[in-house]
C-alpha positions as CSV (number, residue, x, y, z in Angstrom):
1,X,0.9,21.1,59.3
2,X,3.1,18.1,57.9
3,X,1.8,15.4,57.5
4,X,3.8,11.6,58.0
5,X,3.4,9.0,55.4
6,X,1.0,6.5,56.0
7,X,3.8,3.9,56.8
8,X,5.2,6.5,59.4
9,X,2.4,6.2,61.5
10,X,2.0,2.7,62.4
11,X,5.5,3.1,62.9
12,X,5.6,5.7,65.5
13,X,2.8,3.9,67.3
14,X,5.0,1.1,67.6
15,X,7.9,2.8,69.0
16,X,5.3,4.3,71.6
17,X,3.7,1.2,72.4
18,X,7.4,0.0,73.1
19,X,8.1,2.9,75.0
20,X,4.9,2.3,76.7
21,X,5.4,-1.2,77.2
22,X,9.1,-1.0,78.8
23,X,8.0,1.7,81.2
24,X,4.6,-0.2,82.3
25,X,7.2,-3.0,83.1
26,X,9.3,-0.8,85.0
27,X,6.6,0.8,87.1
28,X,5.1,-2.7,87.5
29,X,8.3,-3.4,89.3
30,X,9.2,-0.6,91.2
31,X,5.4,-0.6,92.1
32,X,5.7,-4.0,93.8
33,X,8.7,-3.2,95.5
34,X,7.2,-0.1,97.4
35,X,4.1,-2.1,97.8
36,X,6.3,-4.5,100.3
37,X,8.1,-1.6,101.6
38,X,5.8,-0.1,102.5
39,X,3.7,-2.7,104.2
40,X,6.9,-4.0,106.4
41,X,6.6,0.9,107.2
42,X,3.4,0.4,108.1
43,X,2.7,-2.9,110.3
44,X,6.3,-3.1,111.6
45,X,4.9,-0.5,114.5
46,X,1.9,-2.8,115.9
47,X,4.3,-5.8,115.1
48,X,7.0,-4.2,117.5
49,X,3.9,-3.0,120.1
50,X,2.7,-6.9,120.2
51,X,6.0,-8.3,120.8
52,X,6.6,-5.8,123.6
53,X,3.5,-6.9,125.3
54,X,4.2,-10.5,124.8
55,X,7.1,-9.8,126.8
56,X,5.4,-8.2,129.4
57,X,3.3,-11.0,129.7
58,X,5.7,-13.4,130.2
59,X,7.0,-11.8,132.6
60,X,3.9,-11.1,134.4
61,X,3.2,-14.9,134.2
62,X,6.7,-15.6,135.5
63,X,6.4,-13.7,138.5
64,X,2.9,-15.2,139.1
65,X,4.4,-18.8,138.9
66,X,6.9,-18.0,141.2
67,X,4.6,-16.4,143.9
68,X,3.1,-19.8,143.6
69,X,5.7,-21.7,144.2
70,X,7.0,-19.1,147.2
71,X,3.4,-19.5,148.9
72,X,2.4,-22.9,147.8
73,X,4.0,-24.3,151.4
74,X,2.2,-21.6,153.2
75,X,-1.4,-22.4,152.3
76,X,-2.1,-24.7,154.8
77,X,-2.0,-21.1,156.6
78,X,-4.3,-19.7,154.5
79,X,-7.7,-22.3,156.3
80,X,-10.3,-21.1,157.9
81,X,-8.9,-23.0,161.3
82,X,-5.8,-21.4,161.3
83,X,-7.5,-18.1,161.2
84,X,-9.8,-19.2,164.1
85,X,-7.2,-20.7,165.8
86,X,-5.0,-17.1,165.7
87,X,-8.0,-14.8,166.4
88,X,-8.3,-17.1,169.5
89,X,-4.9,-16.5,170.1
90,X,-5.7,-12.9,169.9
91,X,-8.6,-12.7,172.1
92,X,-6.5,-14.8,174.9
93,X,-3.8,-12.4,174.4
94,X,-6.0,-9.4,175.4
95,X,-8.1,-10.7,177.7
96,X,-4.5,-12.0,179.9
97,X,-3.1,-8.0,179.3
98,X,-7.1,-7.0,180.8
99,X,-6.7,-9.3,183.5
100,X,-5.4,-7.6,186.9
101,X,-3.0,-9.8,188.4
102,X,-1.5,-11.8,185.4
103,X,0.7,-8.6,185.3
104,X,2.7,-9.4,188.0
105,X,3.5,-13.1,186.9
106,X,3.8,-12.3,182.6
107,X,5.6,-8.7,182.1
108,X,3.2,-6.3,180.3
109,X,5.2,-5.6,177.4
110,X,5.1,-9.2,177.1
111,X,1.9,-9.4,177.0
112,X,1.3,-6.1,174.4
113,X,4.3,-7.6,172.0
114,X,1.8,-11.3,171.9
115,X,-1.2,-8.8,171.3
116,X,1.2,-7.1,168.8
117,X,2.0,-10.1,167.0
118,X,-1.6,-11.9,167.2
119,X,-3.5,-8.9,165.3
120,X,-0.5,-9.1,162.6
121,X,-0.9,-12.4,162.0
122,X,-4.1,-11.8,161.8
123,X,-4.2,-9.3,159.4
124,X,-1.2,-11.3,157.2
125,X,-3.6,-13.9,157.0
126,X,-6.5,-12.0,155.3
127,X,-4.5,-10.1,153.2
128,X,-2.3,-12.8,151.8
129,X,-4.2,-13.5,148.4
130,X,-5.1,-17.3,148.6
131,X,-3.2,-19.5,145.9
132,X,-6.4,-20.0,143.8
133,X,-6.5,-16.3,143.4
134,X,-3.2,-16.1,142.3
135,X,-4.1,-19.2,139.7
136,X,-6.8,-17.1,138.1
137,X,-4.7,-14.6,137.8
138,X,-2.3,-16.5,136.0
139,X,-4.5,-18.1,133.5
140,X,-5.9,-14.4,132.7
141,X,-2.4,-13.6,131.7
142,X,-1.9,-16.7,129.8
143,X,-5.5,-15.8,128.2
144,X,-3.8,-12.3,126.8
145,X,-0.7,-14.0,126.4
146,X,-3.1,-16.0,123.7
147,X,-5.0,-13.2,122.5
148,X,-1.7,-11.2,121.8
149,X,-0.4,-14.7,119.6
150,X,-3.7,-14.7,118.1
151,X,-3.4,-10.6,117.2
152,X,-0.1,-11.3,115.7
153,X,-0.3,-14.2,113.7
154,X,-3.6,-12.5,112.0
155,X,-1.9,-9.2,111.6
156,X,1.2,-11.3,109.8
157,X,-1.6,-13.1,108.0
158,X,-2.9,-9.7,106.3
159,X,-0.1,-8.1,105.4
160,X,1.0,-11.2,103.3
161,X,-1.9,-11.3,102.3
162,X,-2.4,-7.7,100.8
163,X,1.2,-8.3,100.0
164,X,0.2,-11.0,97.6
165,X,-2.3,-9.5,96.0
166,X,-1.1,-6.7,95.0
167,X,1.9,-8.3,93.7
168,X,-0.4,-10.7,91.8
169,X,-1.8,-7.1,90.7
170,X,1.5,-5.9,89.3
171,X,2.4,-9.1,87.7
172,X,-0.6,-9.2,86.0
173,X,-0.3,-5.4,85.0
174,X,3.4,-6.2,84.5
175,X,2.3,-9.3,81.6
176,X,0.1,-6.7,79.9
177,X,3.1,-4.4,79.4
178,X,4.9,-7.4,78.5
179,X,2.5,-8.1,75.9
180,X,2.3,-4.4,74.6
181,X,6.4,-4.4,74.2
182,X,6.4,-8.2,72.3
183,X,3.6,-6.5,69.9
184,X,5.5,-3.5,69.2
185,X,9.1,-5.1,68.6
186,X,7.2,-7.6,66.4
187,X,5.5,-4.5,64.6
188,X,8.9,-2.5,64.1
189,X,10.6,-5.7,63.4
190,X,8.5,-8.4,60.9
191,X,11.0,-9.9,59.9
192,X,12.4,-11.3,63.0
């Protein structure tokens, strides 16, 4: 086993802490830039998934604003008199097709088509959705419409975050390579 001078050594340590010291820097580096990579891999997917869902509800919202507007004219239809006032209709219109002799001054299927058209009414009328119905619904889109904002912003917020810190990581590994490399060329070089 040979053995290396004693000046040889420190030497060789030098020239590894170099070594050392340029790769660390390196790794630092490349380290950082997988480190974003990686984080745009991983929340680009739930990024991507909130945006389609924003757009969803916006158009959800949209088509709730204009079902508004379309029916807004028609809820003075929507009171309680006017559905009395069609039942009414209704009944009149069944009790004139019951009575006997009204058939020979109204034609029967004149009488059958206002019966017809009474019970639709009727049943247009209770199954419309009234306008404040359709304004809750609204403001529970506009609710998710917040919550998916809210999602995103946070989820933006945390991947800079862990971003940042492991950048600030790096860096700070990256200085102690730094550091290892300036002692080493000062050790193989004194004179400089």
């Amino acid at each position: 086993m040979t053995r290396l001078p004693v000046r040889a050594r420190p030497l060789k340590r030098a020239r590894l802490a170099r070594d050392l010291g340029r790769t660390g820097m390196l790794l630092a580096a490349v380290f950082t830039a997988v480190t974003w990579a990686a984080l745009a891999f991983t929340f680009a997917p739930a990024r991507a998934l909130l945006d389609r869902a924003d757009t969803q509800l916006t158009a959800l919202d949209a088509r709730l604003a204009d079902a508004q507007t379309a029916l807004a004219p028609f809820d003075v239809l929507a009171r309680p008199e006017t559905l009395e006032a069609v039942q009414g209709l209704g009944d009149l219109a069944r009790r004139a097709q019951a009575a006997p002799l009204l058939d020979l001054v109204i034609p029967p299927d004149t009488l059958e088509g206002a019966v017809t058209l009474t019970r639709e009414w009727e049943t247009a009328l209770n199954a419309r959705p009234p306008l404040p119905a359709l304004q809750a619904a609204r403001a529970d889109v506009q609710g998710w419409q917040a919550r998916v904002h809210n999602l995103r912003v946070r989820l933006t917020g945390i991947a800079l975050l862990t971003g940042a810190l492991l950048t600030l990581l790096c860096a700070w590994f990256a200085a102690g390579q730094w550091a290892l490399w300036r002692w080493a060329e000062d050790q193989l070089n004194p004179s400089s």
